[in-house]
C-alpha positions, 0 to 999 in steps of 0.5 A: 543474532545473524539475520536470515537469507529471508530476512536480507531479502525481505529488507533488500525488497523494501530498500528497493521499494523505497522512495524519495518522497513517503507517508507515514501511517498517520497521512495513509489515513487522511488519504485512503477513502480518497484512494480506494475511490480512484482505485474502484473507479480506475482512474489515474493517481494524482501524486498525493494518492501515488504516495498512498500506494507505494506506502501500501508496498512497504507498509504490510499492516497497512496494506491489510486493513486497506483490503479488508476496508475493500471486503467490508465494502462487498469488493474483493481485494485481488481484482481491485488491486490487481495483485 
């Protein structure tokens, strides 16, 4: 089966989402209550919570239980996140 003209995009984005150093699934959540807390207070991502956030760019399923964490917290995703 050919891939798709979306299909190659998609997986052209997520090649260049890419980066040297990733999580897995399993580390995000050591990290993500630490996460969501520098994001509700906007301060600056040490290295380790950067790692969190560019898993949340290549990681949709993750990306979504991270903003319903927020909308079980009362916040909204969308101005949290700023995207």
């Amino acid at each position: 089966m050919k891939p798709t003209d979306e299909q190659l995009a998609d997986l052209a984005k997520l090649l260049g989402d890419t980066a040297d150093c990733e999580i897995d699934c399993a580390e995000l959540l050591d990290h993500v209550a630490a996460y969501l807390e520098a994001v509700k207070d906007r301060r600056g991502l040490e290295p380790r919570l950067q790692q969190v956030a560019q898993h949340f760019k290549i990681c949709p399923e993750c990306r979504e239980e991270f903003e319903a964490l927020i909308r079980a917290e009362g916040l909204d995703p969308q101005k949290l996140l700023g995207d």
